[in-house]
ZAKE-540141 format. One record per atom (N, C-alpha, C): residue in one letter; atom name; z, x, y. Coordinates in Angstrom, 2 decimals, padded with zeros to 5 digits. Example, Ala and Ser with C-alpha at 12.3 -4.5 7.8 and 13.67 -1.06 7.14 Angstrom:
<rs>
+---------+-------+---------+---------+---------+
| residuo | atomo |       w |       u |       v |
+---------+-------+---------+---------+---------+
|       A |     N |  007.80 |  013.19 | -005.69 |
|       A |    CA |  007.80 |  012.30 | -004.50 |
|       A |     C |  007.80 |  013.20 | -003.30 |
|       S |     N |  007.08 |  012.85 | -002.25 |
|       S |    CA |  007.14 |  013.67 | -001.06 |
|       S |     C |  007.87 |  012.90 |  000.03 |
+---------+-------+---------+---------+---------+
</rs>
This chain:
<rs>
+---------+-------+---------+---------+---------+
| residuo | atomo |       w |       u |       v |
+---------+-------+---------+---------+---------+
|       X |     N |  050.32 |  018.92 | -035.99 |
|       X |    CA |  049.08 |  019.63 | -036.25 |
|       X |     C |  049.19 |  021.02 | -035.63 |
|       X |     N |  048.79 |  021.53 | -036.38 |
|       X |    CA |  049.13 |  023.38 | -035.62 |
|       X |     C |  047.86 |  024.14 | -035.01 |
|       X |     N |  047.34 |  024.58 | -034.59 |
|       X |    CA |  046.74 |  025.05 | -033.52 |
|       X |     C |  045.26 |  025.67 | -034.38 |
|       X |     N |  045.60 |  026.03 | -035.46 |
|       X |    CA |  044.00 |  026.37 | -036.44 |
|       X |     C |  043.65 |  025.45 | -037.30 |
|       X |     N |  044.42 |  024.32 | -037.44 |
|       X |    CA |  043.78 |  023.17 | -037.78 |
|       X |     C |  043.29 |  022.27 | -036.85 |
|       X |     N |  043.66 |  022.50 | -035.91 |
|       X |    CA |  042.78 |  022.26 | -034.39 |
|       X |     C |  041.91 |  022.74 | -034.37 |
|       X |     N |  041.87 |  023.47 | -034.33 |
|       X |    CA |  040.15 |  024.63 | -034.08 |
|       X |     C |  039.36 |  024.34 | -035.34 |
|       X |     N |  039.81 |  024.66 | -036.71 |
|       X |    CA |  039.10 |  024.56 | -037.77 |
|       X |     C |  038.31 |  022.62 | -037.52 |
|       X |     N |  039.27 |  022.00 | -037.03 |
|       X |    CA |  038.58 |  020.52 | -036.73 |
|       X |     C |  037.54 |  020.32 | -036.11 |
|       X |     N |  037.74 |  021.06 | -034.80 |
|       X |    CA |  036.95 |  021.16 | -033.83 |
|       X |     C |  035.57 |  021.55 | -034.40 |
|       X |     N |  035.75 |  023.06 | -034.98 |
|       X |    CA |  034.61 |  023.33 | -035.74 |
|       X |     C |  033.66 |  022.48 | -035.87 |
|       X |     N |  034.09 |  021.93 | -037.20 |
|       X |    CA |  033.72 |  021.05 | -038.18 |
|       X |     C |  032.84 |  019.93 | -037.31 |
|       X |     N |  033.51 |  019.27 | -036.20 |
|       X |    CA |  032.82 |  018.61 | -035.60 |
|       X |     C |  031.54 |  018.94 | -034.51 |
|       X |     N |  031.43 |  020.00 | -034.08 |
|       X |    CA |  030.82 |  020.67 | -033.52 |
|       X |     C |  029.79 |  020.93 | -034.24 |
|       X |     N |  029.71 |  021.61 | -036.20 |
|       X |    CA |  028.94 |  021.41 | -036.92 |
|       X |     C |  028.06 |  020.45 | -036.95 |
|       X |     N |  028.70 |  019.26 | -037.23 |
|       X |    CA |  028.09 |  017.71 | -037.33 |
|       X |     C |  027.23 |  017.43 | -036.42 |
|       X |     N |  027.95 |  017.82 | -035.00 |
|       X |    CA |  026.72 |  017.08 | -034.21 |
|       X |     C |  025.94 |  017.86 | -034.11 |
|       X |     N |  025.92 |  019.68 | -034.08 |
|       X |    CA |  024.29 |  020.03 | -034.34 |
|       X |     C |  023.28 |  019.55 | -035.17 |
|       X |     N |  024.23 |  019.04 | -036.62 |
|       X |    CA |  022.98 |  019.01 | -037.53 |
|       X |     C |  022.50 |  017.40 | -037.00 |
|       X |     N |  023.32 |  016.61 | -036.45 |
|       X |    CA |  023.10 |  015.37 | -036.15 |
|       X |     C |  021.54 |  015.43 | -035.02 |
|       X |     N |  022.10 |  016.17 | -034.02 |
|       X |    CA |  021.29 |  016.94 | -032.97 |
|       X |     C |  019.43 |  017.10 | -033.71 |
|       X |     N |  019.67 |  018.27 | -034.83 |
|       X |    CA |  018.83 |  018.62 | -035.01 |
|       X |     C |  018.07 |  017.54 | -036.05 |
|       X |     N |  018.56 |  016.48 | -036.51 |
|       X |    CA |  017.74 |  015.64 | -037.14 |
|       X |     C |  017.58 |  014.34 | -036.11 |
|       X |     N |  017.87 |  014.15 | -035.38 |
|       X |    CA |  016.95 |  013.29 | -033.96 |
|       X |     C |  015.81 |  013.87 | -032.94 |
|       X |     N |  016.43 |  015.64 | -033.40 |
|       X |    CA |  015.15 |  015.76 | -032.67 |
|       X |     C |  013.84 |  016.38 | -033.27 |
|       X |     N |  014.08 |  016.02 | -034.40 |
|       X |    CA |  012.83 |  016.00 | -035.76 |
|       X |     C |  013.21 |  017.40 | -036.09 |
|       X |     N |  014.08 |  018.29 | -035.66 |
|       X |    CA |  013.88 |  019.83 | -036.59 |
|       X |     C |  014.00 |  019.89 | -037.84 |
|       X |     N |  014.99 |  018.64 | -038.23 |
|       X |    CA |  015.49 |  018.88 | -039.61 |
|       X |     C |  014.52 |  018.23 | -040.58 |
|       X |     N |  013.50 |  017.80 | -040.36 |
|       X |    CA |  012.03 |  017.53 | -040.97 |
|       X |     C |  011.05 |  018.69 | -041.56 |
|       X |     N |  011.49 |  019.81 | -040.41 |
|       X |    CA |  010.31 |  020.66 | -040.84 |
|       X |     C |  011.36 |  021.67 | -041.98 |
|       X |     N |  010.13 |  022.45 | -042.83 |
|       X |    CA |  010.61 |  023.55 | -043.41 |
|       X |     C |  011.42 |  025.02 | -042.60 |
|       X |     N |  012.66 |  024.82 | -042.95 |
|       X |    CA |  012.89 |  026.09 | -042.22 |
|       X |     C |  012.20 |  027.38 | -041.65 |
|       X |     N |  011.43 |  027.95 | -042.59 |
|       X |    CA |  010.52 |  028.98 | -041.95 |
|       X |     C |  009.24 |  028.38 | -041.41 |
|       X |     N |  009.21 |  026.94 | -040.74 |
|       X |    CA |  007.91 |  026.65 | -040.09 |
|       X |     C |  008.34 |  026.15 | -038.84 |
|       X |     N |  007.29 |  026.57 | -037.72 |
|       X |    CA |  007.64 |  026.31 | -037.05 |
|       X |     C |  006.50 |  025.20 | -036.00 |
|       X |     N |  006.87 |  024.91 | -035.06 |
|       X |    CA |  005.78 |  024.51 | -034.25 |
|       X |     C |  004.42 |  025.43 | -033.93 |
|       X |     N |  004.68 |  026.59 | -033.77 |
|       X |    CA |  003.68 |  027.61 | -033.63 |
|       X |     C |  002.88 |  027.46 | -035.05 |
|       X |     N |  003.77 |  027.41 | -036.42 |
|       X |    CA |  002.67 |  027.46 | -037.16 |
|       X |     C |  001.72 |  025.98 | -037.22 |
|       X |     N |  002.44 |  025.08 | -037.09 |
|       X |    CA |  001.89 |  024.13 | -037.50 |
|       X |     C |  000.53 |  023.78 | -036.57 |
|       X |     N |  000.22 |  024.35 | -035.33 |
|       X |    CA | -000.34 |  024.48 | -034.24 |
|       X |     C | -002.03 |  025.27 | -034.55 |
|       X |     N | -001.42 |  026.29 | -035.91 |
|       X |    CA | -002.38 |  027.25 | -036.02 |
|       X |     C | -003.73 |  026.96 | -036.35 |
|       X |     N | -003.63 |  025.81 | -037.11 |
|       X |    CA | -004.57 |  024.98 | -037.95 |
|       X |     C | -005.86 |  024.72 | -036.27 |
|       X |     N | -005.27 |  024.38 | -035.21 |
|       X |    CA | -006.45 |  024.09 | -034.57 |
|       X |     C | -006.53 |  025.28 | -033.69 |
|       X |     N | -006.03 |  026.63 | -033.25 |
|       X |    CA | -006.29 |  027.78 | -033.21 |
|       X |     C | -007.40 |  028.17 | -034.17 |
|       X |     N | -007.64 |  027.84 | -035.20 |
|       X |    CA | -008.57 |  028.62 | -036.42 |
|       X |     C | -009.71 |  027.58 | -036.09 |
|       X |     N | -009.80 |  026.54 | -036.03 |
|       X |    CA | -010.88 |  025.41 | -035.51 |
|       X |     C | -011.45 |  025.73 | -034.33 |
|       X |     N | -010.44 |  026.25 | -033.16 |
|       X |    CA | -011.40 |  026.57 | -031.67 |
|       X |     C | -012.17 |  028.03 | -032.31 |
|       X |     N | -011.32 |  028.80 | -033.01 |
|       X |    CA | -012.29 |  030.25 | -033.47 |
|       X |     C | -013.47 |  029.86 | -034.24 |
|       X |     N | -013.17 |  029.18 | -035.15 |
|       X |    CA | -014.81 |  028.76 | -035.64 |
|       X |     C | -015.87 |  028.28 | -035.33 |
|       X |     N | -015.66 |  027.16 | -034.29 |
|       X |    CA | -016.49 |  025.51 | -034.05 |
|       X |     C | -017.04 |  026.31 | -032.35 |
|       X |     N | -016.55 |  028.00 | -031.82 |
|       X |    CA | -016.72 |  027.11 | -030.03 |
|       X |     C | -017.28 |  028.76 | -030.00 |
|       X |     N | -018.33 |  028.50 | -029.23 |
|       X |    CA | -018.43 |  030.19 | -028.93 |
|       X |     C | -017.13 |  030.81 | -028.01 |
|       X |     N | -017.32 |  032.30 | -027.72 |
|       X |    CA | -015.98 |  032.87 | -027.03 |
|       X |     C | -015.77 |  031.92 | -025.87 |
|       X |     N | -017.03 |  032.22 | -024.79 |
|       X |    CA | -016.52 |  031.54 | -023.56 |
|       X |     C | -016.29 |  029.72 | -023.41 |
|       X |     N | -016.55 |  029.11 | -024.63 |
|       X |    CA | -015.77 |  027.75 | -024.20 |
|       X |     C | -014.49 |  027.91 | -025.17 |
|       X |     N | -014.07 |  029.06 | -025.64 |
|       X |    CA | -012.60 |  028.60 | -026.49 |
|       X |     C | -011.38 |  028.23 | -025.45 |
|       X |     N | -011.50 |  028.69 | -024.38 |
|       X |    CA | -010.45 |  028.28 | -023.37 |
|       X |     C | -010.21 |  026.53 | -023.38 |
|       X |     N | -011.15 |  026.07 | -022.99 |
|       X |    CA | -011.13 |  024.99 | -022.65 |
|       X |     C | -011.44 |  024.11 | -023.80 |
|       X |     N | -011.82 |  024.50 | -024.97 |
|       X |    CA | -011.38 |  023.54 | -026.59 |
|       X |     C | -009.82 |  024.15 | -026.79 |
|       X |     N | -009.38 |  025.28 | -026.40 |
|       X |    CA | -007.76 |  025.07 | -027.01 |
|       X |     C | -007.24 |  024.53 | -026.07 |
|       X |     N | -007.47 |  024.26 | -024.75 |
|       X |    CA | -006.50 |  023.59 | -023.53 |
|       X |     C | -006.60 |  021.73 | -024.20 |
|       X |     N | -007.75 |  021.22 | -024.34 |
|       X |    CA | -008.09 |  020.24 | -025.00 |
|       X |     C | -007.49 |  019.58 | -026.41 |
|       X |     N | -007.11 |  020.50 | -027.33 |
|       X |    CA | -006.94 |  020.54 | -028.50 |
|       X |     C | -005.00 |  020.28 | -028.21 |
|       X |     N | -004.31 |  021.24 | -027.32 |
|       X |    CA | -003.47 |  021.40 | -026.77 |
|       X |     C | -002.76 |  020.17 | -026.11 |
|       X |     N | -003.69 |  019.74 | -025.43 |
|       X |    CA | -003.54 |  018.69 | -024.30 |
|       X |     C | -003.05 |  017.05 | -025.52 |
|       X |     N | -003.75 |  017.06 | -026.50 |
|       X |    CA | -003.77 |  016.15 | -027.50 |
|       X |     C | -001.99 |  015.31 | -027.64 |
|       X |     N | -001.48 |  016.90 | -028.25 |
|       X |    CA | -000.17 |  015.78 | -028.96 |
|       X |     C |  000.59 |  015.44 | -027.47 |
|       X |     N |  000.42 |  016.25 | -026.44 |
|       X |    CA |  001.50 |  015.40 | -025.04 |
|       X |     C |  000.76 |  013.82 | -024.58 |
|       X |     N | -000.40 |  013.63 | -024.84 |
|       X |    CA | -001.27 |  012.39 | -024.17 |
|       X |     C | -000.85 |  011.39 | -025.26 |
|       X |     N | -000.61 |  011.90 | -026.73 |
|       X |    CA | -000.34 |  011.44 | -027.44 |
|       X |     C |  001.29 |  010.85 | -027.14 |
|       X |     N |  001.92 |  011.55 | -026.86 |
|       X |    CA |  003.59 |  011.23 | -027.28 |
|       X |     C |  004.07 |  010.66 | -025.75 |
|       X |     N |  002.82 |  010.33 | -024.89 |
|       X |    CA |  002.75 |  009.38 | -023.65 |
|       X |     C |  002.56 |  007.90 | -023.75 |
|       X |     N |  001.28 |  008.27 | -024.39 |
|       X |    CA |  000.73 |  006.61 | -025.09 |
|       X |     C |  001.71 |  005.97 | -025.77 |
|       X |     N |  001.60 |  006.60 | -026.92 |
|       X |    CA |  001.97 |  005.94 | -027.85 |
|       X |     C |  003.65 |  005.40 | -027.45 |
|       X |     N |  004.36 |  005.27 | -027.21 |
|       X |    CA |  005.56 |  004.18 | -027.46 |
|       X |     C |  004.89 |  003.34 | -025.98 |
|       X |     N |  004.41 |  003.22 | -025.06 |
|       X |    CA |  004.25 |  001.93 | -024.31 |
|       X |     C |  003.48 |  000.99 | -025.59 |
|       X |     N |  002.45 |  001.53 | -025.83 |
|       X |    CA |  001.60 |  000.92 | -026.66 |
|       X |     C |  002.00 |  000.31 | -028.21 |
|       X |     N |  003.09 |  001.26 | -028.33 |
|       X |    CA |  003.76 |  000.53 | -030.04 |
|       X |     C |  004.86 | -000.49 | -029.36 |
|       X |     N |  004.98 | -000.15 | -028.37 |
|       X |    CA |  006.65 | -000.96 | -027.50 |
|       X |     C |  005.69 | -002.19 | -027.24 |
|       X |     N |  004.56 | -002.24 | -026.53 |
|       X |    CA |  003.72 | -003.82 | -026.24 |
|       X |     C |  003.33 | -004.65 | -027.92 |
|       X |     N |  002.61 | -003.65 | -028.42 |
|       X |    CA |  002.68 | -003.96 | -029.99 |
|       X |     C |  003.64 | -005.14 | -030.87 |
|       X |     N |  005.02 | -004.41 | -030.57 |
|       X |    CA |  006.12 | -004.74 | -030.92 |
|       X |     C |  006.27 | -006.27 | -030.63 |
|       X |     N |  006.62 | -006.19 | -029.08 |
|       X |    CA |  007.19 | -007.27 | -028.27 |
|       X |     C |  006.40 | -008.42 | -028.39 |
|       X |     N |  004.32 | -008.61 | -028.93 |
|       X |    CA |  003.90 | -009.11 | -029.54 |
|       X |     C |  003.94 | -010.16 | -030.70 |
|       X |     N |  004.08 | -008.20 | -031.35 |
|       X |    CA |  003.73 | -009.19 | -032.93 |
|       X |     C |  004.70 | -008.68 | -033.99 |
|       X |     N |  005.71 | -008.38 | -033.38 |
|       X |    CA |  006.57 | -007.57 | -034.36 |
|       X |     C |  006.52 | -006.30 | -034.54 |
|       X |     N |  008.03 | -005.78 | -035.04 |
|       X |    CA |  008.16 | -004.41 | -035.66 |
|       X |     C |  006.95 | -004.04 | -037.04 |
|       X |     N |  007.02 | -005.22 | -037.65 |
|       X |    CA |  006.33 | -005.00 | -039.12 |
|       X |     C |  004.85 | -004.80 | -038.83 |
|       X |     N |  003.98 | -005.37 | -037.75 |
|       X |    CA |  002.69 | -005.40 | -037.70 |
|       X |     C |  002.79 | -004.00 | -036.76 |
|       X |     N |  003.38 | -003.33 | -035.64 |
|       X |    CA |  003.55 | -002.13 | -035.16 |
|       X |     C |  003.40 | -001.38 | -036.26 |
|       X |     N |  004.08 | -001.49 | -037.14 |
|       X |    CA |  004.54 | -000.06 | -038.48 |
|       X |     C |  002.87 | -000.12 | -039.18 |
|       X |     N |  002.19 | -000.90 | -039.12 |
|       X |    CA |  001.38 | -001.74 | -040.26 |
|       X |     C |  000.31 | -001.01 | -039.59 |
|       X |     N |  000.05 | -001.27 | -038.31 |
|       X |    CA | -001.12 | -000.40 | -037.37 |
|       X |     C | -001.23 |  000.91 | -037.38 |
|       X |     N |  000.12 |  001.38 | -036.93 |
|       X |    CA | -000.06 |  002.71 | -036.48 |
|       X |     C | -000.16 |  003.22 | -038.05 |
|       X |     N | -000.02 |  002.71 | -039.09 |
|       X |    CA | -000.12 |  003.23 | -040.31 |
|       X |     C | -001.77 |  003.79 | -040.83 |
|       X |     N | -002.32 |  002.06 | -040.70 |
|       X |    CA | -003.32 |  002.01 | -040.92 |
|       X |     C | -004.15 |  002.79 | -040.46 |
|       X |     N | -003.79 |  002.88 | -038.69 |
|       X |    CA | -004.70 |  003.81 | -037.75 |
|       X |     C | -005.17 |  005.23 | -038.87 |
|       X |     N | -003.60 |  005.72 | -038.85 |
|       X |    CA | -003.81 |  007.11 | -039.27 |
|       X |     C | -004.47 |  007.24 | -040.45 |
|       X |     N | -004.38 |  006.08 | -041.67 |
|       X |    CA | -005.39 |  006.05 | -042.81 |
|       X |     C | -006.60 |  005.82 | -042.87 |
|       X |     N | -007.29 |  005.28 | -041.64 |
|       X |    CA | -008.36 |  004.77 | -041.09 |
|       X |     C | -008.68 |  006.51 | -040.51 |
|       X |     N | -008.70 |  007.19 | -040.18 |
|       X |    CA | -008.67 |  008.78 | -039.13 |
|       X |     C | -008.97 |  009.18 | -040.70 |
|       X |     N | -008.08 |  009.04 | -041.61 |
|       X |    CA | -008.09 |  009.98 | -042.52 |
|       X |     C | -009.46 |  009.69 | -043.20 |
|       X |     N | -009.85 |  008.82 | -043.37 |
|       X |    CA | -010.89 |  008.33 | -044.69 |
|       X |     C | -012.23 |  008.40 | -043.79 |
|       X |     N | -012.27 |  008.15 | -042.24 |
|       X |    CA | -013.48 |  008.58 | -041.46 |
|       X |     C | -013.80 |  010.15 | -041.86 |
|       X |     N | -013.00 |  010.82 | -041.23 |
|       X |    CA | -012.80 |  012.22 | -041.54 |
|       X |     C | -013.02 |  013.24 | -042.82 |
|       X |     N | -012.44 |  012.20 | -043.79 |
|       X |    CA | -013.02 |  012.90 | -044.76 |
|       X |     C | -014.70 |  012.27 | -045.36 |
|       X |     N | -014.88 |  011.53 | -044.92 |
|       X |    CA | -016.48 |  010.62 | -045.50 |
|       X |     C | -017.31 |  011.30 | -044.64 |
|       X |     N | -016.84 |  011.93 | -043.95 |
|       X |    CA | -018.32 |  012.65 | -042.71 |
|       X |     C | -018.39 |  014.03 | -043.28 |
|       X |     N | -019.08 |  014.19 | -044.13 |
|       X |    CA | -019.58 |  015.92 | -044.33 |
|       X |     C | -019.98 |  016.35 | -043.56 |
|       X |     N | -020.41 |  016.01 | -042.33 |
|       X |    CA | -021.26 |  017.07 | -041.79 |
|       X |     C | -020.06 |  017.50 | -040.68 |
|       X |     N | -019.01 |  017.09 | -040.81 |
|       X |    CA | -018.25 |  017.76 | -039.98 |
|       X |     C | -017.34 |  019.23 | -040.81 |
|       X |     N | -018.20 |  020.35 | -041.18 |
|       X |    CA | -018.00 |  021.53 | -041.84 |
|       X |     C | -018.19 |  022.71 | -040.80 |
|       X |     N | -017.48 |  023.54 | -041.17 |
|       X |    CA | -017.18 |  024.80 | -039.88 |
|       X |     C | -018.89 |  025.38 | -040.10 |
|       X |     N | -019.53 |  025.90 | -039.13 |
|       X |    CA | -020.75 |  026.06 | -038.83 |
|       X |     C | -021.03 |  027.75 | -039.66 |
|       X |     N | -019.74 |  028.29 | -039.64 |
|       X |    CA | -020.07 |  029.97 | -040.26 |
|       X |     C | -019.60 |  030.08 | -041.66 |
+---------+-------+---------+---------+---------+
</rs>
């Protein structure tokens, strides 16, 4: 083996595990030009509408605070789930949960931006 088919190998593998990299750690999910910042913006535009100036601090610290309390909970709670009642009734909940959020959410009109 000669010394740039070494390297060209190396490459190649070095390639792999970024993209490997970047699809465990969910990047390769999102759209290239999106980022966490945008996806974020959606409740930036919610504290501007819903909060007068002086409580927007403390609805975006709140709003903020959400997905880390979230990505705390949730695997003890899908991991007890699990060890229960199965993988299939875990998948089945946390499914439902979020379709259950969705159909509250949208059946409540009166939750409309105030301006």
């Amino acid at each position: 083996m000669t010394m740039s088919n070494y390297a060209d190998r190396r490459k190649s593998e070095r390639r792999l595990c970024k993209r490997i990299a970047k699809i465990q750690c969910g990047a390769g999910s999102l759209p290239r030009d999106c980022t966490i910042t945008d996806v974020s913006n959606g409740g930036v535009k919610v504290v501007a509408e819903w909060f007068p100036e002086r409580e927007r601090a403390l609805a975006s610290g709140i709003f903020n605070s959400g997905s880390s309390v979230g990505a705390i909970l949730a695997p003890p709670v899908v991991a007890w789930i699990i060890l229960h009642s199965g993988w299939r009734a875990a998948f089945l909940l946390v499914g439902l949960t979020g379709i259950a959020w969705l159909l509250v959410r949208r059946g409540n009109r009166a939750l409309r931006s105030p301006r």
